[in-house]
Structures are given as structure tokens and as C-alpha cells.
N, C-alpha and C positions, 0 to 999 in steps of 0.2 A: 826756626821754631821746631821743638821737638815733634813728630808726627801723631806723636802718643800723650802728650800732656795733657788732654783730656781727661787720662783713662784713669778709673781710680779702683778696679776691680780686674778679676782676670778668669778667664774660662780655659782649662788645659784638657787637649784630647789625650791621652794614655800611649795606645799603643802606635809605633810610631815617630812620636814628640818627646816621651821620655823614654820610653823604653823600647827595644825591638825582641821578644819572647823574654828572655831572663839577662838580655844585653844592654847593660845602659845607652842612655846618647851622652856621649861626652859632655858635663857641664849639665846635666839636669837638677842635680840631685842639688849642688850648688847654685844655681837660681834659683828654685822652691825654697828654700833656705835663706837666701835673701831678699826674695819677694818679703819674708814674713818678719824679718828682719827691720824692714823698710814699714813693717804693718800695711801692705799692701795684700788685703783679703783677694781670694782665691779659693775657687772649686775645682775639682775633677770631673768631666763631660765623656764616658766614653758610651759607644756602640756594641760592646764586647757582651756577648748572650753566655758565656759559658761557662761564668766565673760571678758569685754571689759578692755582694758588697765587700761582705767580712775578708771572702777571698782575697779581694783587688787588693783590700788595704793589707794584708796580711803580703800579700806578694812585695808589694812597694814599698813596707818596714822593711824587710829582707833584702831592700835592695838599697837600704839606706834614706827614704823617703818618712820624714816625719807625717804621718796620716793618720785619722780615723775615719772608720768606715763610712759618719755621716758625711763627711766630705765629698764623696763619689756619688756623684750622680748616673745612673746605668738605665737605659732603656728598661730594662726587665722590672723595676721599680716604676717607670713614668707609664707602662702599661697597666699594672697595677691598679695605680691610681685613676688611669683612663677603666677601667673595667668595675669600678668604685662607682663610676661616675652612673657608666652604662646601667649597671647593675642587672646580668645578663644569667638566665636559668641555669645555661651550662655553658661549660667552653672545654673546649680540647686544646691539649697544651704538645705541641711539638717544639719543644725548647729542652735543651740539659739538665739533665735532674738537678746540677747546683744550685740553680736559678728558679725550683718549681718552689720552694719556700714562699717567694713573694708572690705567689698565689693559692697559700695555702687559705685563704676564705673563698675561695670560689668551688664553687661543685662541679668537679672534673668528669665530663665523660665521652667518651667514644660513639655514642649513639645520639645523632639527629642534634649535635652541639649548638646553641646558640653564636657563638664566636668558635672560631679556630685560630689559637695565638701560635706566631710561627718563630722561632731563632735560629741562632747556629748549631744545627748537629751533628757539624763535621763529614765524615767519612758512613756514617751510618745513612745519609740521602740514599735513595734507590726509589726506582719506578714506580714500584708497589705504592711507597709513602706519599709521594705524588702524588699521585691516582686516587689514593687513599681523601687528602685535602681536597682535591678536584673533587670529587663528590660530595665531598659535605660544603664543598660552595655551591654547586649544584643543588643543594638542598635547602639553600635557603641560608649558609651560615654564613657571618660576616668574618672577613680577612685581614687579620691586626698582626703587622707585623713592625717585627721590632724594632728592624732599620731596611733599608735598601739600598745598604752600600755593595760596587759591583766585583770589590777585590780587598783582600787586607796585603799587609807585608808581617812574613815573619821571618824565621833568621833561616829559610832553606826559600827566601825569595815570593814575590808574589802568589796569593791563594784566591781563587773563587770564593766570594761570598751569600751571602744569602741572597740577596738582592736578583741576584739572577732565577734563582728559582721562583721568587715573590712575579717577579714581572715574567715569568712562565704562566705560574696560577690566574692572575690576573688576565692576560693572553687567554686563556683556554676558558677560563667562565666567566669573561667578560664581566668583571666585578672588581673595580679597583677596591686597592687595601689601604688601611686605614695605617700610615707607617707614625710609629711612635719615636724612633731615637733621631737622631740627627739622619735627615736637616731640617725634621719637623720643626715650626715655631712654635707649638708646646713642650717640645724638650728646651729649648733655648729661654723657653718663658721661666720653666724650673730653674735655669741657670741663673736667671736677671734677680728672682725672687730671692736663692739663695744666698746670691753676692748682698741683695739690699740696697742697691746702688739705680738710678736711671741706665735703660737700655744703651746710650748714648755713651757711657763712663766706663764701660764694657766691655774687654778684649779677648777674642777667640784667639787660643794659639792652635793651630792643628797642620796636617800633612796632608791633607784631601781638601782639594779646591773647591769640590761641589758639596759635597756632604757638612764640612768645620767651617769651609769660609764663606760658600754661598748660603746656606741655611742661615749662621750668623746675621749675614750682613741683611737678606731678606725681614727677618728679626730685630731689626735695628743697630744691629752689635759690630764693633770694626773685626778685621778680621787680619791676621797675621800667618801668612802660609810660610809653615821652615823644608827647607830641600833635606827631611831628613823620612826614612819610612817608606810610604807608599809613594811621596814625590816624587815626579818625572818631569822632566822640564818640556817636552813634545805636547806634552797633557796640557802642562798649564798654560804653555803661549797660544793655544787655540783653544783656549776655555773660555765663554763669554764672560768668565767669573772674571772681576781686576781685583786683586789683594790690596787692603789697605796698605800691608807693607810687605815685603818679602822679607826672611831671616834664614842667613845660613844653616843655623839650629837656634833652639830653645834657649842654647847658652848667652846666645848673641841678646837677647830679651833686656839685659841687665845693663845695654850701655842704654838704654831710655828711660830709666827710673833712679 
């Protein structure tokens, strides 16, 4: 019996599973294409703070990827929506100017913020900006951040991510943060909602064991880990996480359906 013949929907992480910076994974571009083929519905799931919808899907036309923007679901959107909810006086936005549009209804400011929303801002972290959040948790502001993952891959090899500064702030004002992308179960809930399908009918494909498959599978969702990206196989044999399935790559996806 196939492993996957439940599944009638599919959740893809981005960077990683199809793509690694502007370098295909061999055979991506051709399974998305017959997934849709086959009318097996499909969204985009990623964690990536620095890059706006429009961006992502503009990148991955260019890379051959049939996409529109609503397809992509991004943290910096499911925060959005979480701050919709809060409906908070002010917030301070430490995130990429690409990505401050999906907060352009919120009243931005640096003094006494009700939230302080955090992403990736690369090379520009320094001590000051640190220090800078550390006091406005100190003051009372709540810590929403985008994801808490602890490293990405890109094509000059693995990078520190946010996650490690998050679980700094956290450490230092004793205030856990409120994490929005994966492997929160409201990013995953966005994914189930926009498939339209039962959690159960559900397949995560991603390259991070804790964040793509254990978030998933915590959510209800099976979870398919490929050795392509940020996979390390030392990682994953002593990860409490077990994968529904292992896949060499993405490409492999197409002998199950």
C-alpha cells in the first residue's frame, strides 16, 4: 500500500525543497507541474521574513515555477492577521522593509510599543538593536516573532537565523514569544484551510525536521522530510521527530501519486 494514498492536498516549504538562493533542486519545477497536472491542489508554506508575497512568486516565475502570489503563504502575512486579531495601540517592526507593507494598518512606533514584531534582518543585527527589543520587553511589550528557526541553507552553506536571537530575547526578559511561521499550529491551520481538504489528507514536504515536519505532524499533517537544503542526516537520526516518509528530493514526490 502506497504510504501516501490518503493524501489529497500538499504543503511545500520553498527554500530548501525547491529552491536553494536562485539554484533549482533538480526535478522541482517538474513535480509542481504535475502535481497540478494530476489536479492535486497545493500551497506554498515558507518562514522566509525578507521577501513580500509578490516577491516570492515573482522569483519562482523566474525560475520556471507556475505561481501566484496568493498561493504563498509567509509568516509575515500569518502575523498580520495575528495582530488583526490582537488589535494592539502600537508595534515596532524589526523585519525588512519588503515585508513592512503587510503591516501597513498598524501604527508603527519606536516609543513604549505594544508588540515588537521580529524577522530576519540579516547582517544589520548588532548589540544596540538587541538591547534596543530587550527594553521594550522590559516595558511591558509583547514578543511576536515570525518564526524560530535555528539556521537556513543558502548556496555559500549554512546561516544563523533568527531563532537564535528570539530565544536570546526570551532568555534575557524572561517572556516567551508569541512564534507565528512554522511550526506554529496557526501557520499550519492557514495551510489546512487553504488546501480545503481534512488535516489528515495533508502532506508537508520540507528539509527541516523540527520546524516542516514536526510542526506538521503536531497539527495533524503527515510529514515528508527530503535530504535536500538544510538536511543533515546526524540531525535527523537523533531527532525525536520520525518522518512519515523520507524522499531523496522533491522530485522523488511523483512516484506516489
Amino acid at each position: 500500500m502506497n504510504r501516501l494514498d490518503n493524501i489529497s492536498g500538499i504543503l511545500f516549504d520553498l527554500e530548501g525543497v525547491l529552491f536553494v538562493g536562485e539554484q533549482l533542486i533538480d526535478g522541482a519545477v517538474e513535480t509542481v507541474q504535475y502535481l497540478k497536472q494530476k489536479h492535486i491542489p497545493y500551497r506554498f508554506v515558507t518562514n522566509t521574513t525578507t521577501k513580500s508575497r509578490g516577491e516570492l512568486a515573482y522569483k519562482m516565475q523566474r525560475l520556471g515555477f507556475a505561481v501566484e502570489a496568493d498561493e504563498i503563504l509567509t509568516a509575515p502575512c500569518a502575523a498580520s492577521a495575528y495582530l488583526q486579531k490582537t488589535n494592539p495601540a502600537s508595534c515596532y517592526l524589526l523585519v525588512a522593509d519588503a515585508v513592512k507593507e503587510e503591516f501597513s494598518a498598524f501604527s508603527v512606533s519606536e516609543e513604549n510599543p505594544d508588540v515588537v514584531v521580529v524577522g530576519d534582518i540579516g547582517p544589520v543585527w548588532n548589540y544596540d538593536i538587541v538591547n534596543r527589543v530587550f527594553q521594550m520587553l522590559m516595558s511591558g511589550a509583547e514578543l511576536v516573532a515570525l518564526h524560530k528557526s535555528k539556521y537556513w541553507q543558502t548556496v555559500q552553506g549554512l546561516q544563523v537565523d533568527i531563532g537564535a536571537f528570539i530565544a536570546g530575547l526570551e532568555y534575557a526578559s524572561g517572556k516567551p514569544s508569541v512564534v507565528i511561521g512554522k511550526p506554529s499550529e496557526a501557520f499550519f491551520s492557514a495551510g489546512i484551510q487553504a488546501l480545503g481538504y481534512p488535516k489528515e489528507k495533508i502532506l508537508m514536504v520540507g528539509d527541516d525536521i523540527e520546524s516542516d515536519i514536526g510542526g506538521a505532524q503536531k497539527s495533524g499533517i503527515c510529514g515528508a522530510l527530503v535530504r535536500t537544503g538544510k538536511y543533515r542526516e546526524d540531525i535527523a537520526v537523533t531527532s525525536s521527530v520520525t518522518p512519515d516518509i523520507i524522499l531523496d528530493s522533491v522530485a522523488d514526490l511523483k512516484k506516489y501519486f
